[in-house]
Phi, psi and omega in degrees: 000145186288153173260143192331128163324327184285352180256331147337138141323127170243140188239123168256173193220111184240074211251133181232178176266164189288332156291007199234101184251008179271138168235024198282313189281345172296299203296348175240014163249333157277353140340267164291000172262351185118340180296140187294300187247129173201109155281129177284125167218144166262115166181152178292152176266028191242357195232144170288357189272034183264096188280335157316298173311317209291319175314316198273348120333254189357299182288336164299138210254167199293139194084359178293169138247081096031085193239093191250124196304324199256173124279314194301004178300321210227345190206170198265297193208149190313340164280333196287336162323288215278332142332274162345292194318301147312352178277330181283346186289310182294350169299313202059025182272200201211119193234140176209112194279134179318301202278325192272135166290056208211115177192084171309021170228041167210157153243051160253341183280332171283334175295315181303326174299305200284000184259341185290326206271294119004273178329301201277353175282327116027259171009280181291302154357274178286011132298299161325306192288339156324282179312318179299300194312314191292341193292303169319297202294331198277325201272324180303355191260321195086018154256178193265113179292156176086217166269117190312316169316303180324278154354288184273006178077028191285152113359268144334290167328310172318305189302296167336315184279310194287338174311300211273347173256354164300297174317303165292355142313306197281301183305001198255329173315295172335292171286339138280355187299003191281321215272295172279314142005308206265331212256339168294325144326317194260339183267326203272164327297000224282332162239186185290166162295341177302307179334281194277357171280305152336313206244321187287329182271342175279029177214025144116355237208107158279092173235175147234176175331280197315290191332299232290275160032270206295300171334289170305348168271325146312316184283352177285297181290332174293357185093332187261016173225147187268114215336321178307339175304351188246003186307177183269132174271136176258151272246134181232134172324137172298338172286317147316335157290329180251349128325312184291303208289300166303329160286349151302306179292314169316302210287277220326309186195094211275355157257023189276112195262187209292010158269323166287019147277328182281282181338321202247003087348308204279292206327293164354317176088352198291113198281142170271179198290353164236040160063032180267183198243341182284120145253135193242156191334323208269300188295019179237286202300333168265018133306307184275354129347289178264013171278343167288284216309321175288015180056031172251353183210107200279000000 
């Protein structure tokens, strides 16, 4: 049996706004709950744009808690919550509010998540149904849905437009980086990009060449990844390749033992070292062999 959450490490998260620079009365009410550790962030509470929270997701190790005084400390709004939530579930970390009923290691705090869940599908509903009505109520007027500047080719209007789907392009980024982020990390530059589209897609995750790219190079220009992810990978041998590749995948998830490496080579299509299409326990043990004798796998 797992050992109790409450017993857990707790990492806290204190985020304020920018007309609000104290961050004094979170850190010390998360303080007193017991956190170990607590990260500060500055940001408005309408943007998903928190690169601290996105680390701090990345980084939570299993059996963690994740502790914020307020919800509203951490999310925008209730699906971007259940979102967070889920990224820790996957994680197998644990998130928990002071103020709040909401402690995904009890279940009066998940029953309260599942009502939250209900709320936010709500939500969304009654928005769609919103968005229809004005759309209708507009054309009964005789106007035209959408941005009049578009329309006309404003200039200005363009910019504008294109600011605001770039931002939500980066938040969205943000808030999934968790997912991808780390295996790019771990592959780039040393393989091509087909390589981690490949390792990505076998776990479940849509990219091509192009997206994963365009993506690292946003997080490159925000500052928040780092440039070497974009070097040119250089050119290797097949057998290095398919060494480095297997050692990518063990770091990626270090309990996957060596026929399920193999298997996830075959989904791969990845030919062995003598151009079968079967990998078997013993020939995966002797990639990551000499990817240990090279230090490439501890």
């Amino acid at each position: 049996m797992a050992p109790s959450p409450s017993k857990k490490r707790l990492i806290g998260y204190a985020r304020v706004s920018t007309e609000d620079q104290a961050h004094d009365a979170q850190v010390d009410e998360l303080r007193a709950a017991g956190c170990e550790v607590i990260h500060q962030e500055h940001g408005s509470g309408a943007s998903r744009a928190r690169p601290v929270l996105a680390r701090l997701i990345g980084e939570i190790q299993p059996g963690e808690v994740l502790v914020v005084v307020r919800l509203d400390r951490l999310a925008r709004s209730v699906s971007h919550l259940l979102e967070v939530i889920e990224a820790l579930q996957a994680k197998k970390a644990y998130f928990r509010s002071l103020r709040d009923p909401i402690e995904t290691s009890t279940p009066q705090g998940m029953f309260s998540l599942q009502v939250l869940g209900a709320v936010a599908q709500l939500e969304r509903s009654l928005i769609s149904e919103r968005t229809k009505a004005g759309i209708k109520a507009a054309k009964a007027r005789g106007r035209k849905p959408g941005n009049p500047g578009m329309r006309e080719r404003n200039p200005e209007a363009i910019r504008k437009i294109a600011l605001a789907r770039e931002k939500v392009y980066l938040d969205r980024l943000i808030a999934s980086a968790d997912r991808w982020l780390p295996t790019v990390r771990r592959m780039r530059p040393h393989h091509p990009w087909d390589d981690i589209v490949h390792l990505l897609s076998d776990g479940g995750q849509s990219w091509t060449v192009a997206r994963l790219r365009r993506a690292v190079a946003k997080l490159v220009s925000e500052r928040m990844a780092d440039p070497i992810l974009l070097k040119p990978a250089a050119r290797k041998s097949p057998q290095d390749r398919l060494m480095t590749l297997i050692a990518g995948i063990a770091m990626a998830d270090p309990n996957l033992s060596l026929r399920e490496i193999g298997a996830q080579m075959e989904r791969m299509r990845e030919r062995t070292p003598r151009g079968g299409l079967r990998w078997s326990a013993s020939s995966v043990k002797n990639q990551l062999d000499r990817a240990r004798s090279l230090g490439l796998v501890s």
